[in-house]
Every structure is written in structure tokens, then in C-alpha cells.
C-alpha positions in Angstrom: 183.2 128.9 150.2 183.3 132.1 147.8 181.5 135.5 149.2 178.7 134.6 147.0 177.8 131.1 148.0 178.3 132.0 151.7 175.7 135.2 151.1 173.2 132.5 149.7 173.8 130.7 152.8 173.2 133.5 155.4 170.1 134.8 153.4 168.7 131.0 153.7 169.9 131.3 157.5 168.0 134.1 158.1 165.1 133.7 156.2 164.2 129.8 157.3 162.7 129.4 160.8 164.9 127.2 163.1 162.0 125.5 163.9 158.0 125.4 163.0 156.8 128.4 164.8 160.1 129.6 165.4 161.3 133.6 164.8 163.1 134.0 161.5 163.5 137.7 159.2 161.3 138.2 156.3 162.7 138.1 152.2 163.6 141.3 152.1 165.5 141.1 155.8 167.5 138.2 155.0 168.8 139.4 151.7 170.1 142.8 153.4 171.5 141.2 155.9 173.3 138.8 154.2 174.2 141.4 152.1 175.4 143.8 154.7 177.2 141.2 156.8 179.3 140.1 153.2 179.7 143.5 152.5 181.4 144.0 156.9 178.4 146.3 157.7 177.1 145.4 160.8 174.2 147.3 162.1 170.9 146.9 164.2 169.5 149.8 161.4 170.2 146.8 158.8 167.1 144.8 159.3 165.2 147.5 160.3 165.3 149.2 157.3 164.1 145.9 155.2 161.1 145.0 157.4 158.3 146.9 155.4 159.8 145.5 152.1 158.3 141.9 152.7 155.7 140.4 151.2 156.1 142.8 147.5 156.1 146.3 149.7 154.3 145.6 153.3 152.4 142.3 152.2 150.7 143.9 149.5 152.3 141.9 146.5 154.2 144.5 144.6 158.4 143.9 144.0 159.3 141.0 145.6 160.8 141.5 148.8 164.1 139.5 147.8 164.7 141.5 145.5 164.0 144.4 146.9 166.8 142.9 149.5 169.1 142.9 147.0 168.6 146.3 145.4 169.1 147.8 149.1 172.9 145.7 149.4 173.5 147.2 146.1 172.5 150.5 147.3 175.3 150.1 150.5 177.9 149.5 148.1 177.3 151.5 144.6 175.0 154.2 146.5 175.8 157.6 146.5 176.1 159.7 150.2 176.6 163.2 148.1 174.0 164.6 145.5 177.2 165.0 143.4 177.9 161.4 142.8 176.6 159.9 140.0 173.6 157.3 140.4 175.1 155.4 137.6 176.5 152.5 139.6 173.9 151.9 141.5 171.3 152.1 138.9 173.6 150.0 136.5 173.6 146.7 138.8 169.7 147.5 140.2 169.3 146.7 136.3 171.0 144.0 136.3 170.0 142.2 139.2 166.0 142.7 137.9 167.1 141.2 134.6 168.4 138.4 136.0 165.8 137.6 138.6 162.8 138.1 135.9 165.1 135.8 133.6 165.2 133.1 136.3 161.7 133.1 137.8 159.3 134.9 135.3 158.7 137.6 137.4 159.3 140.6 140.1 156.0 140.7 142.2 155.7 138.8 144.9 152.1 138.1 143.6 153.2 136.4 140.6 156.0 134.4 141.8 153.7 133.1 144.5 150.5 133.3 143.2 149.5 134.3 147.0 147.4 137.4 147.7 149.6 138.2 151.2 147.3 140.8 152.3 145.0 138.5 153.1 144.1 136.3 155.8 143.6 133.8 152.9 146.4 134.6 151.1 148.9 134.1 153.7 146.7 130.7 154.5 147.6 129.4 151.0 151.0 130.6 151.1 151.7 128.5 154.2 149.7 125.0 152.8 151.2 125.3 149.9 154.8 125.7 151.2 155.6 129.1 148.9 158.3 129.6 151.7 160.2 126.9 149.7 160.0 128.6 146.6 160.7 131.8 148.2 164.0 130.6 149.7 165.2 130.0 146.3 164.3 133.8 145.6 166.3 134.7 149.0 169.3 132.7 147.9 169.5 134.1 144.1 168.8 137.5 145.2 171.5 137.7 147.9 174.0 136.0 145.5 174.0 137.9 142.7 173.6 141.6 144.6 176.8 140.7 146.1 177.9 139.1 142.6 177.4 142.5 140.8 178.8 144.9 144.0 182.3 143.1 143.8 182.2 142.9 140.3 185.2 145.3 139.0 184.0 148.6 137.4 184.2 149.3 133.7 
């Protein structure tokens, strides 16, 4: 299994509970994770830092939290840690991965691609009966797969 298949996997992993009921991380979770564990970063901080990303930004149905995922993993490999570095290779695959996730599903916020209202009582209702947490797997799996895609792709 290649690193991007086996990121796909692990964001699935993380992202579908066990069993009904059961504990699992949120979009935006799983896709760092993945991410960071393809990537050997291993780091309670890791999931931490996604939690407030699910749900489009906190529930509120802005950028998708998947892909919000996947712009962090390309932030721990392309990001800059000196004001001097250039932003360019960060910046260049965050492009990329949007074009490619709008060109597969439509859209970036979590809104559209679920046509759920999270911040709602409702919402989330509707999100559960009509089993978006399918649909958003796929979202997990394509986000996670090509953020590590573009980070190991060789610079030009």
C-alpha cells in the first residue's frame, strides 16, 4: 500500500466510529492525523489543533473541515518556521488541493457539500438520518490523499 492510499485509510480510521455511539475524531482531526502520522509526526498537539475546524470552522458550515485537514498537513511539511522563508510552497499546494476538492465535489463549505445547517440541533439531526457521515468520509479520504499527494510531490 503506497503513502497515499494508506493516508486515505487512516483518515477513514479515524474519522468512522468503531461502533454506533462509539468515540471517533471529527473531518478535520482525521485528515491531520493521517497526515501527520504519514508525514512521522507524532504528537498529542496534532489533533488538538484540528478540533475547532470541524463542521466548516466550529459547526458553523464555512471550509469544510477535511479540507481544512489537509491544508494544515500541507502546512507541517511546505510551512515556513522563519518569517524569512517564503510562503510560496505552502500556498502553491493549498491551491492545489482546493482545486481539486471543488473539481471533485462541487464545493468547499461544509454547508454545500452536506446540505446540513451543523449549528443546529436540526441540522446535525438531518445530517445523522441522512447518513452525510458517508459522504463526508469520502471528503476525509480525498482530502488526506492528495495533501500527502502534493507534500511528496518533488519541487519544481
Amino acid at each position: 500500500m503506497n503513502s497515499f492510499d494508506m493516508a486515505a485509510e487512516t483518515a477513514k480510521r479515524h474519522f468512522l466510529p468503531a461502533a454506533e455511539g462509539a468515540p471517533y475524531f471529527n473531518c478535520a482531526e482525521s485528515v491531520l492525523l493521517a497526515g501527520a502520522e504519514t508525514l512521522g509526526l507524532v504528537s498529542d498537539a496534532v489533533p488538538r489543533i484540528a478540533t475547532a475546524f470541524g463542521g466548516g470552522l466550529s459547526r458553523q458550515g464555512h471550509v469544510c473541515g477535511a479540507l481544512t485537514g489537509g491544508l494544515m498537513v500541507i502546512g507541517l511539511a511546505e510551512g515556513r518556521s522563519k518569517n524569512t522563508e517564503s510562503r510560496d510552497p505552502s500556498y502553491q499546494a493549498g491551491e492545489e488541493l482546493q482545486r481539486r476538492f471543488r473539481a471533485a465535489h462541487g464545493a468547499l463549505t461544509c454547508r454545500e457539500l452536506t446540505g446540513c445547517d451543523l449549528s443546529t440541533r436540526e441540522g446535525q439531526d438531518r445530517f445523522k438520518a441522512t447518513n452525510q457521515n458517508d459522504q463526508c468520509c469520502l471528503f476525509v479520504a480525498m482530502a488526506a490523499t492528495t495533501a500527502v499527494e502534493l507534500v511528496n510531490k518533488p519541487h519544481s
